[in-house]
N, C-alpha and C positions, 0 to 999 in steps of 0.2 A: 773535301768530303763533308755533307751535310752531316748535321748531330740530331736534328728534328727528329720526333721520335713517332712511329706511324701507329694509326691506332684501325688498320683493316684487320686486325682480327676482332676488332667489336664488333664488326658484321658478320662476322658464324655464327650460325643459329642456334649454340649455347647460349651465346653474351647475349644474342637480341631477346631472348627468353630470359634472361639477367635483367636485361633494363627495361623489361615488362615488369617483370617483378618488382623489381624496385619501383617503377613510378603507380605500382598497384597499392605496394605497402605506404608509400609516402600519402596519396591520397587517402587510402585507409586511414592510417595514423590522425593526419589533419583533421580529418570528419570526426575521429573520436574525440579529440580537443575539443572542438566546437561543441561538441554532445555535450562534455561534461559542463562548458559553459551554458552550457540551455540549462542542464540540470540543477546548477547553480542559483541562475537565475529563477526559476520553477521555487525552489528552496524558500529562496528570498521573498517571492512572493508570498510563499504558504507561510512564510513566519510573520511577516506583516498582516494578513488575514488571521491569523491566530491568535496578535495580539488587539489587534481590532475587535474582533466577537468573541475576545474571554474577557476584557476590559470592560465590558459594556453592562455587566449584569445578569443574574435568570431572565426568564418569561416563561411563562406558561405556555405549555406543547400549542395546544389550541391558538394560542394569540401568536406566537409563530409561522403557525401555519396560515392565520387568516392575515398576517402582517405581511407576508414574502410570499403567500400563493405556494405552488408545488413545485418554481424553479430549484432545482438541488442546489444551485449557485449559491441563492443567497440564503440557505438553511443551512450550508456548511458550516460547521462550527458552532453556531449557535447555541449558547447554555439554557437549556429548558429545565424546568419540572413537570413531570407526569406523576398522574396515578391511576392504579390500576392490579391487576390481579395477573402476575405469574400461571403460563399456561409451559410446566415440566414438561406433560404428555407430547410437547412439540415441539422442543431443544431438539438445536443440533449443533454440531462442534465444529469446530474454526480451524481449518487442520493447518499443522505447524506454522507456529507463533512463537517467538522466543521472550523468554521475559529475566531481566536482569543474566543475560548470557547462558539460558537453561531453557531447554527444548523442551515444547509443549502444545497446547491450542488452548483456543477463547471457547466462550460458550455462548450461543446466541439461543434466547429463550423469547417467544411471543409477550408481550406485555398485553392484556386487554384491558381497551381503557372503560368499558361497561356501556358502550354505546355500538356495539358491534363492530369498531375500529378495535385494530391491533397493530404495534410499533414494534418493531426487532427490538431488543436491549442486546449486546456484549455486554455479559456481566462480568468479563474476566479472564483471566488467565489461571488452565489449570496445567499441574507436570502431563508431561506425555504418556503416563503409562493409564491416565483415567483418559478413555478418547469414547464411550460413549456415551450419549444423553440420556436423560432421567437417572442417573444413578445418586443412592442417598447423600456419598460424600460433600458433595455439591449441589444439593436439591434448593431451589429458590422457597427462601420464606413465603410462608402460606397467607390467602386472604390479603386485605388490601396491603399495598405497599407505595410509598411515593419513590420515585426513581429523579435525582439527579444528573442531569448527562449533558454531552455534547450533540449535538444533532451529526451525522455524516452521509453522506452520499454511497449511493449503491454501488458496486464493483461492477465491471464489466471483464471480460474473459479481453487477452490479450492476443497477440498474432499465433502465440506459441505456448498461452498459458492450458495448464489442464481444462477438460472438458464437464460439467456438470450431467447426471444422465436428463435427461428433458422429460419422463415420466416418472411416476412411481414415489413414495417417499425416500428422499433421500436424507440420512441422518450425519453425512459429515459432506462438507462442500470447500471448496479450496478458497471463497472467497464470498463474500456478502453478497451475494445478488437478490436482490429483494423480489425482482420478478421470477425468480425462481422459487424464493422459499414461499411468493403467493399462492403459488399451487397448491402448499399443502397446509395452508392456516386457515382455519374456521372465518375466519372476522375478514374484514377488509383491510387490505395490510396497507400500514402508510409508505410511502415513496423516499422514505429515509427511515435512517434506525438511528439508534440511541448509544452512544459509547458511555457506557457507566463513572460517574465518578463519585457519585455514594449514593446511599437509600436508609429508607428508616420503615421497617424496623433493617436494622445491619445484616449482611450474612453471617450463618452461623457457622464455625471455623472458621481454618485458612484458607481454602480455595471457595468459591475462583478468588482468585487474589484483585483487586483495581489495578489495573495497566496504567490509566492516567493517561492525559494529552503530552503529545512530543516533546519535548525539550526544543525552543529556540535554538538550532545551529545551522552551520551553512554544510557541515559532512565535510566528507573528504574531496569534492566532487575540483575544487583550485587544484588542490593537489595532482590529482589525476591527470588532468587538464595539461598541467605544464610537462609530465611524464611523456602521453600522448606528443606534443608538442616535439620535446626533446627525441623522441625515440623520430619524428620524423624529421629532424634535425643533423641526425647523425647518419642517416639513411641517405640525404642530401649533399651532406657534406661526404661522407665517408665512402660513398659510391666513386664517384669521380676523381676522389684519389686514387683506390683500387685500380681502377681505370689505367689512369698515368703511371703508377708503379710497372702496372702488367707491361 
């Protein structure tokens, strides 16, 4: 008498819906790995660009712009000075931001540099219960001010991110789109905006608080990576035993 153990019941159209499944999640899994390895990588890149154009020195907005032209590429990061005059009357809020583990938004205020250009500034991070602009708590110092920053690149809207409305003034937006907030600013708005990291004269109080540029790290993104991995590891291995038990 044979011992060979027969495996026709993995041909009923439960198991064959089993080992669909299975070889969906295993591909799923593996793709997520490699994600997190792009993301990783991406990481690594943005920290070597970080430490590249914050090592390097100020310039001045203008020599900037006339150094690198309007590619956002090579104005990423870039430590400028501006000056110019705070326009309140056309703040608008940066909707949830978290700062030091505490839910809140940024405040993005027109900077006019007195030549009919105007540059976004994030001045900040404020708590979540101030979410709308021009309010006194937060009101930007009056008359000239020099602004300190990073240069950064405009947002784009995602496959699945929120939608901004395309007319009308809007006073909170989910993300910096500059060609959106062109619509509703006097001056000609520059094709990048300003992340604050100090000004003179200072804000008065505490909010908006300076955010500051990132912290050099790679995230959790290894970690993940090998999770993904493993989870399709066991899916692999652990299917096929199933299998031979049953």
């Amino acid at each position: 008498m044979s011992n060979s153990k027969s495996f026709r019941f993995a041909l009923q159209p439960k198991w064959v819906a089993g080992h669909v499944i299975v070889i969906v999640a295993i591909v799923v899994f593996v793709s997520m790995g490699f994600w997190q390895l792009r993301r990783l990588e991406e990481r690594r890149d943005f920290n070597s660009l970080l430490n590249d154009r914050t090592t390097v020195g100020e310039v001045a907005l203008d020599a900037a712009l006339a150094q690198y032209g309007p590619a956002q590429d090579d104005l990423e990061l870039r430590i400028v000075i501006a000056t110019g005059e705070y326009s309140a009357a056309e703040e608008t809020i940066l909707l949830a931001r978290s700062y030091n583990g505490l839910s809140g938004h940024h405040v993005l205020t027109p900077l006019y540099l007195g030549d009919g250009r105007a540059v976004i500034v994030d001045r900040g991070w404020v708590p979540i219960d101030l979410d709308k602009p021009t309010m006194p708590e937060f009101a930007p110092p009056p008359g000239d001010v020099e602004v300190y920053g990073a240069l950064r690149k405009t947002e784009t809207r995602g496959s699945f991110g929120p939608s901004i409305p395309s007319d009308g003034t809007v006073t909170q937006v989910p993300r910096v789109d500059l060609e959106r907030l062109a619509q509703q600013v006097d001056g000609e708005l520059l094709p990048v905006y300003v992340q604050l990291l100090k000004q003179n004269p200072a804000q008065q109080g505490d909010y908006p608080a300076l955010v500051g540029l990132p912290e050099p790290s790679e995230g959790p993104h290894r970690g993940y990576a090998v999770q993904w991995f493993l989870f399709a590891a066991v899916a692999l291995v652990g299917y096929p035993i199933l299998l031979w038990r049953t």
